[in-house]
N, C-alpha and C positions, 0 to 999 in steps of 0.2 A: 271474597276478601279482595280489596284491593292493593294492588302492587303499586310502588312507583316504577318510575324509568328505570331506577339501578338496580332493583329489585329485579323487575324483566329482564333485563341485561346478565345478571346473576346468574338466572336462572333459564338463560338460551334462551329466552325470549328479546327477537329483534326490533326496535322503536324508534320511529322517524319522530323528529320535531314537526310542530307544526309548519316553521317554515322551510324545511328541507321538503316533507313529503309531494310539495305539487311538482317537482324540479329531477323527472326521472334520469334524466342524465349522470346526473352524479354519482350513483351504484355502479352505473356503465364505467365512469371513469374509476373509481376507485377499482374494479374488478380488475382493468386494464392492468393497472400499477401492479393490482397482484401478482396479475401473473408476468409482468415484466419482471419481478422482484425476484420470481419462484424459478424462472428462464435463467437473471441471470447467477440467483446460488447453484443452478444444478452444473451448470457454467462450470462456476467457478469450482467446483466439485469435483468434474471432469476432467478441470485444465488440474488442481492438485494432483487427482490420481494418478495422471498421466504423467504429473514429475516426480510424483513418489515411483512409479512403474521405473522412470528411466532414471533414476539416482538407486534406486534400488540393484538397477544391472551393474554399475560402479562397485559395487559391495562383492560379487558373483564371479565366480571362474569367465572369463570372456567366453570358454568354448560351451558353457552348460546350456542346458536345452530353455533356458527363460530367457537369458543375453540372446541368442540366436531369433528367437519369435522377438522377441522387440526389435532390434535390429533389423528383419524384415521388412518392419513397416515402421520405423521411425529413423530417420540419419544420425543415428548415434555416432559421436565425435570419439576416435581413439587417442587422436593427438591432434596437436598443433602447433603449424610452422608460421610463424608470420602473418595468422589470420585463416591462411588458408588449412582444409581438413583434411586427416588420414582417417576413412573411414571405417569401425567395428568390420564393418561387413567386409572390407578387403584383404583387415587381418585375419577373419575366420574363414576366407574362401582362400587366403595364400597355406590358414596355417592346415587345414583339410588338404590343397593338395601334396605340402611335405607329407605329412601322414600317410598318406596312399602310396606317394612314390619310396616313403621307406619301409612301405611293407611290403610294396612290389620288389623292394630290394634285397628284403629276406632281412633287415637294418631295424634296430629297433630308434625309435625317431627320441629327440632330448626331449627331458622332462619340460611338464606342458609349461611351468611358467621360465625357463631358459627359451622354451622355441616361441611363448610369444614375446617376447623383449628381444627376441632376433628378428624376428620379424617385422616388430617396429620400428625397430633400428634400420632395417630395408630401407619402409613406406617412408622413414622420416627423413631418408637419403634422397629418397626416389622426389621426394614432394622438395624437398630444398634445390632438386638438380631443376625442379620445374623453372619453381620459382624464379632462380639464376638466369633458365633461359629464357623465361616470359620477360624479364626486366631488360635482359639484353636483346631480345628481340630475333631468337633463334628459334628454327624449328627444324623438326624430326626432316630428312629428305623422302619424299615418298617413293622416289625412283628408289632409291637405298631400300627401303624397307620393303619393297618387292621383292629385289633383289636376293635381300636376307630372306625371305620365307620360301624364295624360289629355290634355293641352295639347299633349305632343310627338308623339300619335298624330294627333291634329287634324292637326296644322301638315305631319305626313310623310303626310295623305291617307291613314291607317289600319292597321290593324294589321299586316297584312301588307306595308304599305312601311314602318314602320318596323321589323320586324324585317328585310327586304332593306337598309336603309339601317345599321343597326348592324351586320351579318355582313359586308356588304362593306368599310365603311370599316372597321371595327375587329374585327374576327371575335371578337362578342360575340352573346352571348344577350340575349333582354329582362331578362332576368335576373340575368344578366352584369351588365350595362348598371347596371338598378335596384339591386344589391348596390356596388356602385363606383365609383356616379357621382349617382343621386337620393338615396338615404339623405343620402349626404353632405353633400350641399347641403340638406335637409332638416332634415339634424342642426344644420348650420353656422346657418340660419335660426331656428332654436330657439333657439340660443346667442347670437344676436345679440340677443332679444329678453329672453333674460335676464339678458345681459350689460350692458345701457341702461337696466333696472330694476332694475337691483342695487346698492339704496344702498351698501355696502360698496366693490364697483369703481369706483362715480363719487363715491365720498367727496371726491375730489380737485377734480374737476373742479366740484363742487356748494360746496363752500370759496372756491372762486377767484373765482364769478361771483357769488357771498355776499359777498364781501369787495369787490366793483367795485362793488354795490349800496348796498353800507354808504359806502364813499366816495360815491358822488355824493346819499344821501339826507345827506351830511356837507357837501352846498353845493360838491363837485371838479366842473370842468368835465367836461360829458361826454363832448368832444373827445379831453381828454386820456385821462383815462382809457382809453377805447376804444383810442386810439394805444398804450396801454402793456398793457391784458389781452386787447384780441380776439384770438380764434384766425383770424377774418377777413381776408380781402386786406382786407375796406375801414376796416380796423382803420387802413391807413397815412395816410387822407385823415377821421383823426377818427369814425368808423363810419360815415361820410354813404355812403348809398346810392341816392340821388334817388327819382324818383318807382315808386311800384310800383303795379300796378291790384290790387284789393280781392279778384279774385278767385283771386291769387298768393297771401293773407294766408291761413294757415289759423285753423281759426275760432275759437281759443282764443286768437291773437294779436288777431284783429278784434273781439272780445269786450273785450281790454285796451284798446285803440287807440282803439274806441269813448264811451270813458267820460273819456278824456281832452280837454282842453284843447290845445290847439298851444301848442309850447313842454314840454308834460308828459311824464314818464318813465313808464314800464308797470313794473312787478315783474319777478322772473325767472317767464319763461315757458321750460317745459319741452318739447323735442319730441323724436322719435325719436333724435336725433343729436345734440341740444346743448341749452346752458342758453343763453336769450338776453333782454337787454335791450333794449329799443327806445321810442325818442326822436319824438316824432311832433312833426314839423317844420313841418308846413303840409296843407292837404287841396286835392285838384284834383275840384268837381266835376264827376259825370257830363256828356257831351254825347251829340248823336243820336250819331256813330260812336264813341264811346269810353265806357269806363265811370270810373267813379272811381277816384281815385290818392289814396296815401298818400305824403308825402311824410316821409321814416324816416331814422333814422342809426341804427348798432345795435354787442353789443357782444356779441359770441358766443364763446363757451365749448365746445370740443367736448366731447362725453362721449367715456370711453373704450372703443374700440372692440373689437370681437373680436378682430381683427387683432393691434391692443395684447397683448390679454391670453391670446392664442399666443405672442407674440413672448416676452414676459414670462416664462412657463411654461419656453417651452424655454432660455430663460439659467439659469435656474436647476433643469430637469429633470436627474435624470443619464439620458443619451444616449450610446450605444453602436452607432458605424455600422461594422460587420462586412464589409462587402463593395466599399465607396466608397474608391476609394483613387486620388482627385481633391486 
């Protein structure tokens, strides 16, 4: 019996035309497309799997045993500051070694979704203080951060007890340690120092103690005043802060203090943490067991701090916490 074309076709029988058949190319090419076709669904198959795998960890304890094997091999995002990443992996190697060091502690460590949402809250500090100083153009001192890890081999009696002392409490490396913990502090110590010389961030604060100066060189009592601008507790008793021995004054104050009269006001003097005014009230000389007093009222201005100016940053960073569902 004879078939047609569709009939063979029907029936798994395959049938060139007459004008196809001389022209072997064409099987070749179409097989080609095939298997480009079948390349790229398995492709595409692999690239789903793969975001169902990592939106699937989004659903999961961060610390369960599935988030961790992903996380090894893929840079899963815990948060974000401004583009840049806090990564899964940092949070479950900071939040393992709390866990160690509070059970080294004999301490039972916070429930697991309080310690990772603390712990975010760290990485999303730690990553904003970068940020701050990558824009400003600061970096960690490395003399400094010798310095720091040389101070904590000292104090742990040597190299070898302080790496026993880091692997037990927190199953870290010095390494470990130095990458996550000195930089940091290192960085943060940087930032603080250019954060207190940074006329633009104490614009404010350098205004304020300008303006308390301006009044009292304008004949304002400088009781009052102090009562209405210190940043001072003793701001509430008029700046009076009784007697202080000479060798509490640092030397840039003793220098003002010096040149004065009792009853005289000093300029603003600048120090690491404030803009401050000071009233010199009376003088106690030396005796055989005591040294000299200055008797002071003062009018202190803080500068703004680091702390400040993280705080500040993250009100207005866009932040993005991925895994904190506190």
């Amino acid at each position: 019996m004879n078939m047609s074309a569709e009939e063979k076709v029907e029936h798994g029988e395959i049938v060139e035309s007459e004008a196809s058949a001389p022209h072997a190319h064409k099987p070749k090419a179409s097989s080609k497309k095939l298997l480009r076709a079948f390349a790229l669904g398995l492709l595409c198959a692999i690239v789903v799997g793969a975001v169902g795998a990592v939106g699937a960890t989004y659903a999961m304890e961060p610390s369960s045993a599935f988030v961790r094997a992903v996380s090894r091999v893929v840079p899963l995002p815990a948060a974000k500051v401004d583009g840049k990443i806090v990564y899964v992996r940092d949070v479950l190697s900071e939040r393992d070694a709390l866990v160690k060091y509070y059970g080294i502690q004999g301490k039972e460590a916070p429930p697991e979704q309080e310690l990772i949402s603390q712990i975010l809250d760290t990485l999303v500090n730690k990553q904003a203080l970068q940020n701050l100083a990558d824009n400003a153009g600061v970096t960690a001192d490395p003399e400094g951060l010798k310095l720091a890890e040389a101070q904590i081999v000292e104090q742990a009696g040597g190299e070898e007890k302080v790496d026993e002392q880091l692997m037990t409490s927190f199953g870290w490396t010095r390494d470990e340690f130095r990458n996550r913990v000195l930089r940091s502090v290192a960085l943060a110590e940087a930032m603080q120092k250019h954060v207190a010389t940074n006329t633009e961030l104490q614009a404010a604060s350098k205004a304020k103690v300008d303006g308390a100066k301006a009044r009292l060189d304008a004949g304002e009592d400088f009781a009052a005043v102090s009562k209405e601008l210190s940043d001072d507790a003793s701001g509430d008793a008029g700046g009076d802060v009784g007697s202080i021995p000479t060798s509490q004054i640092p030397e840039s104050a003793k220098t003002a203090l010096d040149a004065l009269k009792v009853g005289g006001v000093t300029g603003v003097i600048e120090t690491e943490g404030a803009y401050v005014i000071l009233k010199l009230n009376g003088l106690v000389k030396a005796k055989k067991d005591a040294e000299a007093e200055y008797k002071l009222s003062t009018i202190v201005v803080e500068k703004m701090t680091l702390e400040g100016v993280v705080n500040e940053y993250i009100t207005t960073a866009k932040i993005t916490r991925l895994i904190d569902r506190s």
